[in-house]
PDB file of N, CA, C, O and CB in Angstrom:
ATOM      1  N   UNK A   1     229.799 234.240 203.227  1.00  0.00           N
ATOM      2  CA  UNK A   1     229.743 233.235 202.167  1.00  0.00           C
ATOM      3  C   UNK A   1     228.456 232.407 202.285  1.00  0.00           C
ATOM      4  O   UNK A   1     228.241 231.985 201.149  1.00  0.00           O
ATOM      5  CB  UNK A   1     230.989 232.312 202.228  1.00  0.00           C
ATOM      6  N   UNK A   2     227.471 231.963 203.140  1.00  0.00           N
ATOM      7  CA  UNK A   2     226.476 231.236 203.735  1.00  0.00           C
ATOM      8  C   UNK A   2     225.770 231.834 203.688  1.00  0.00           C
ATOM      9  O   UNK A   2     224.733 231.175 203.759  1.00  0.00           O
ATOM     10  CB  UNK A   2     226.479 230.772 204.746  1.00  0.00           C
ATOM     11  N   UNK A   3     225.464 233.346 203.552  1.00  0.00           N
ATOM     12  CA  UNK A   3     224.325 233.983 202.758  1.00  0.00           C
ATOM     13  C   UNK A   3     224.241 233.911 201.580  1.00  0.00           C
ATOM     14  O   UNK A   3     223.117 233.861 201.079  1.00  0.00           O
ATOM     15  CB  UNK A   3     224.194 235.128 202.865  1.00  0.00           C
ATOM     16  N   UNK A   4     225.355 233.883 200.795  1.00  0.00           N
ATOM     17  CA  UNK A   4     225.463 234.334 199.247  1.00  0.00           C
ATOM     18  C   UNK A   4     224.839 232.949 198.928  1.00  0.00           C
ATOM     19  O   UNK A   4     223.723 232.810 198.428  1.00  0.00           O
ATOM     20  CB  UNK A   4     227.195 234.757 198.463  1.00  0.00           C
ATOM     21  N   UNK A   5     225.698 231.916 199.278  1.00  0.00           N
ATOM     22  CA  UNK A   5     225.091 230.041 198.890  1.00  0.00           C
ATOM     23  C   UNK A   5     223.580 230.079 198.770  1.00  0.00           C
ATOM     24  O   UNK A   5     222.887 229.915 197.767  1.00  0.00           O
ATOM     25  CB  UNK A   5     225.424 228.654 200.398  1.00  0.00           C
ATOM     26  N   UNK A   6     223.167 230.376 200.235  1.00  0.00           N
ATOM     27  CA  UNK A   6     221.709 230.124 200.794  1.00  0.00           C
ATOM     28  C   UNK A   6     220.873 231.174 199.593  1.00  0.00           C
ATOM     29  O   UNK A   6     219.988 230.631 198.932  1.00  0.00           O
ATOM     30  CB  UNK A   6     221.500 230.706 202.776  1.00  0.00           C
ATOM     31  N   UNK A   7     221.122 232.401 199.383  1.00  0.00           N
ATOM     32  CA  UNK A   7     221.073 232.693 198.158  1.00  0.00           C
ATOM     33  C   UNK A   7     220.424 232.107 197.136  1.00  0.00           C
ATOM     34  O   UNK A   7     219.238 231.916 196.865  1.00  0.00           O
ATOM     35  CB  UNK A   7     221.987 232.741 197.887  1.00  0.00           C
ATOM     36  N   UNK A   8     221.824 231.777 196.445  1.00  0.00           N
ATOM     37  CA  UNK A   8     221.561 231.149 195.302  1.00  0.00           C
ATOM     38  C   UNK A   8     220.829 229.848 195.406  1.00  0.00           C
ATOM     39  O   UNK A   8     220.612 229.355 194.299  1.00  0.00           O
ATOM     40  CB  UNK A   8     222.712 230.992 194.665  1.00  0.00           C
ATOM     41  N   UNK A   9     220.356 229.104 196.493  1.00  0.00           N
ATOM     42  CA  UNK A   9     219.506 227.982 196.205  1.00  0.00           C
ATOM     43  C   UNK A   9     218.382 228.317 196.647  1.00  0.00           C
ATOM     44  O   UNK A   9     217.637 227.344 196.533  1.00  0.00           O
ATOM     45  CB  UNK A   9     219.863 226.755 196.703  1.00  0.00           C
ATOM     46  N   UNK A  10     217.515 229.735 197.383  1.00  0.00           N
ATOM     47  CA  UNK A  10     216.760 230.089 197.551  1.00  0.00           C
ATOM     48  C   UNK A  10     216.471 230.401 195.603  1.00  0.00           C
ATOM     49  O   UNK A  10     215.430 229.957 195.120  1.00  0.00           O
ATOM     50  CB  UNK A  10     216.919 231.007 198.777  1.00  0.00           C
ATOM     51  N   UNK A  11     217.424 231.120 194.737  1.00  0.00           N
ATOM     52  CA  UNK A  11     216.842 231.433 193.551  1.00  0.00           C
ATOM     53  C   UNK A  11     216.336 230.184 192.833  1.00  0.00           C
ATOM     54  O   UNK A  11     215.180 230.195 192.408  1.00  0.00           O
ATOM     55  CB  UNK A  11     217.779 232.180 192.750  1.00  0.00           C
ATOM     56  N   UNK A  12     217.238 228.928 192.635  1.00  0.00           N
ATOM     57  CA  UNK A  12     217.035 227.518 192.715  1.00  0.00           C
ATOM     58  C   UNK A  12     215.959 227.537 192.559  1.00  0.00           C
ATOM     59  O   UNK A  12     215.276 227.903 191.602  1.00  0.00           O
ATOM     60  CB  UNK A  12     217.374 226.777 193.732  1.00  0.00           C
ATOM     61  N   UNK A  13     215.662 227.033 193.747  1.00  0.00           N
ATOM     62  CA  UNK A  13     214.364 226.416 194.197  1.00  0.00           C
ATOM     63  C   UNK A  13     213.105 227.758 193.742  1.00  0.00           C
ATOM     64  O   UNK A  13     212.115 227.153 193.328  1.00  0.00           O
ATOM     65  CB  UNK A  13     214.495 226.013 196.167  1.00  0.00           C
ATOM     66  N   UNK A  14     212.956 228.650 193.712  1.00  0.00           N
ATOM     67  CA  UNK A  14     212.150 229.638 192.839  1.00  0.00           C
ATOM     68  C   UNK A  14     211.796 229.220 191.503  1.00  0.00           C
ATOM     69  O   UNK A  14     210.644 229.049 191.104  1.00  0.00           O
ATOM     70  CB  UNK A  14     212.867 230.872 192.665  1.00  0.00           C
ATOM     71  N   UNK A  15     213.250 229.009 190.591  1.00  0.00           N
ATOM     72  CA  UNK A  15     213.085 228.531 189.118  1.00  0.00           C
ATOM     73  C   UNK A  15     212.498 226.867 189.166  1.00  0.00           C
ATOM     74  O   UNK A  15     211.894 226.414 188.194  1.00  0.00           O
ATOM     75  CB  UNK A  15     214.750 228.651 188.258  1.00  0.00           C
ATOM     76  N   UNK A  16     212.690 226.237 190.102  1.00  0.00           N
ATOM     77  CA  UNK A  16     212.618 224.835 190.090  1.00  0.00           C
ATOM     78  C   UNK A  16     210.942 224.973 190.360  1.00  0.00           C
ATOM     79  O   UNK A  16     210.316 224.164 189.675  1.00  0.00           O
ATOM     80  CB  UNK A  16     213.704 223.942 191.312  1.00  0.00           C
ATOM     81  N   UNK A  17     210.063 225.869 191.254  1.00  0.00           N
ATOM     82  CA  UNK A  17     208.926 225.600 191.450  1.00  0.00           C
ATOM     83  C   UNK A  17     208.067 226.366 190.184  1.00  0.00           C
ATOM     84  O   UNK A  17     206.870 226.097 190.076  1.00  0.00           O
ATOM     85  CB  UNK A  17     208.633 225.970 192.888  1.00  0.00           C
ATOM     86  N   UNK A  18     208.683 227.302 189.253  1.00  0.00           N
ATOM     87  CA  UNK A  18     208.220 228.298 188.183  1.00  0.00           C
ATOM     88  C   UNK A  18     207.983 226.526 187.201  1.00  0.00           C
ATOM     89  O   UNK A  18     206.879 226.445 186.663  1.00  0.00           O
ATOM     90  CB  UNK A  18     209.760 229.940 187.491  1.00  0.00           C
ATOM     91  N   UNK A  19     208.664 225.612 187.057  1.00  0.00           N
ATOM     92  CA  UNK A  19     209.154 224.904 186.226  1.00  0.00           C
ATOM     93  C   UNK A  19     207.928 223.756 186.540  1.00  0.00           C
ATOM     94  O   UNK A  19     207.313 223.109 185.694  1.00  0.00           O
ATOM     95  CB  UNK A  19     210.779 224.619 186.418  1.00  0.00           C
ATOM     96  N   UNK A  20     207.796 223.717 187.764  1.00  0.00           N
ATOM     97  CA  UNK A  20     207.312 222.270 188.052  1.00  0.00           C
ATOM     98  C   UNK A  20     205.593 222.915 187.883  1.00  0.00           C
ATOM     99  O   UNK A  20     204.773 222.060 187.549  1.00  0.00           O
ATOM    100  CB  UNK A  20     207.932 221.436 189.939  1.00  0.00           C
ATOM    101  N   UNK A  21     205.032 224.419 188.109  1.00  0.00           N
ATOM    102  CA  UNK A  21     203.928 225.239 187.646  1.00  0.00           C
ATOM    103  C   UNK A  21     203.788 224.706 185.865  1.00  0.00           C
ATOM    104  O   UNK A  21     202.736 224.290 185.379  1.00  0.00           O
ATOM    105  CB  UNK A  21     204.371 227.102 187.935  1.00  0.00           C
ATOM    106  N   UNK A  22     204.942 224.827 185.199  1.00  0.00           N
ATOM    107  CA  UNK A  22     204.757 224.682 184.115  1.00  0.00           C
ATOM    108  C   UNK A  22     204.823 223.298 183.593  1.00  0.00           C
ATOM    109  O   UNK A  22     204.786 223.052 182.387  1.00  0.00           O
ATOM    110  CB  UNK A  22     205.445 225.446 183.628  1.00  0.00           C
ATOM    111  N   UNK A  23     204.901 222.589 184.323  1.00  0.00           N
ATOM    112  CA  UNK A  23     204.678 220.968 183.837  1.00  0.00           C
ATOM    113  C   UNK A  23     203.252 220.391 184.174  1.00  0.00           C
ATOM    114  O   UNK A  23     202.588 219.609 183.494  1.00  0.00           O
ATOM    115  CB  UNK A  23     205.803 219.912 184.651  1.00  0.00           C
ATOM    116  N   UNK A  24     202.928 220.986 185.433  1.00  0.00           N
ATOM    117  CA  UNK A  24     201.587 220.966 185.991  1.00  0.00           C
ATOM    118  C   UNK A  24     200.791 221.179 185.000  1.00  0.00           C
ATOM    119  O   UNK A  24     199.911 220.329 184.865  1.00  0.00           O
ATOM    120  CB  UNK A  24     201.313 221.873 187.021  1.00  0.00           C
ATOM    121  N   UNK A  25     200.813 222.434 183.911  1.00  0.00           N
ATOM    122  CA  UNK A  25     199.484 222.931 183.031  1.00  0.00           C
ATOM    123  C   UNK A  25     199.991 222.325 182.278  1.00  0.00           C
ATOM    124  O   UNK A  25     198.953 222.009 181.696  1.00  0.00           O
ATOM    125  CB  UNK A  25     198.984 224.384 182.615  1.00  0.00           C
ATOM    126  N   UNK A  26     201.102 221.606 181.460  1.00  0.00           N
ATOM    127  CA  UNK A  26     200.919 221.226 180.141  1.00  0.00           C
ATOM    128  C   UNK A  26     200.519 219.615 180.503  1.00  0.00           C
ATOM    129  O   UNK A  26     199.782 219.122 179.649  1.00  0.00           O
ATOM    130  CB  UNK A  26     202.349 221.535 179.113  1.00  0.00           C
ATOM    131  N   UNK A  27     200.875 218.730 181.606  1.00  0.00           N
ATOM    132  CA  UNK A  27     199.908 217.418 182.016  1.00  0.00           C
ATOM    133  C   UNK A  27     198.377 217.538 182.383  1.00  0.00           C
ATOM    134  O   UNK A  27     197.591 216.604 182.545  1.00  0.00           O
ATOM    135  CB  UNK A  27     200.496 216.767 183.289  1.00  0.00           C
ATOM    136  N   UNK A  28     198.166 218.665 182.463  1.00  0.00           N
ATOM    137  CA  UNK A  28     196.604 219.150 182.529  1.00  0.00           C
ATOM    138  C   UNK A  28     196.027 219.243 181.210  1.00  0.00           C
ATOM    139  O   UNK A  28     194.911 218.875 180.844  1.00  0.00           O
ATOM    140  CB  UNK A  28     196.405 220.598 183.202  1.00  0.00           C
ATOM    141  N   UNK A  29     197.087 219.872 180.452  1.00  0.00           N
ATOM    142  CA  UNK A  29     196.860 220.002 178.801  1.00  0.00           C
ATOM    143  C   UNK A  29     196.481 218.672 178.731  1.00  0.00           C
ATOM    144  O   UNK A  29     195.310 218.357 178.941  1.00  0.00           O
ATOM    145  CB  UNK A  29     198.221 220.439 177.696  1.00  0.00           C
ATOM    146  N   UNK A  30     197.461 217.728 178.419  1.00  0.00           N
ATOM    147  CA  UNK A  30     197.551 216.829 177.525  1.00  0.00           C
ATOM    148  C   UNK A  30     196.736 215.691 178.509  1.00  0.00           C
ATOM    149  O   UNK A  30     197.099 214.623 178.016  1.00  0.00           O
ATOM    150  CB  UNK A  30     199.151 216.561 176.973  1.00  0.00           C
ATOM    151  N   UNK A  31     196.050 215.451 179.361  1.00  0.00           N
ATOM    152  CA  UNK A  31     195.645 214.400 180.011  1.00  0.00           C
ATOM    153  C   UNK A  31     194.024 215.065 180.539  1.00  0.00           C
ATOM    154  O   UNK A  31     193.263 214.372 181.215  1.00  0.00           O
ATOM    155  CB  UNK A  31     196.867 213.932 181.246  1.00  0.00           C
TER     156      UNK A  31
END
């Protein structure tokens, strides 16, 4: 069960850093 968890917040944190890449270029955009 503590693999599967660790898992899913390893995918988490993947989408969370794809996300925070994409806030990065559009405050680069706009500033």
């Amino acid at each position: 069960m503590a693999g599967s968890s660790s898992h899913a917040v390893a995918a988490v944190v993947s989408e969370v850093r794809i996300i925070n890449k994409k806030l990065d270029l559009i405050l680069e955009y706009i500033f």
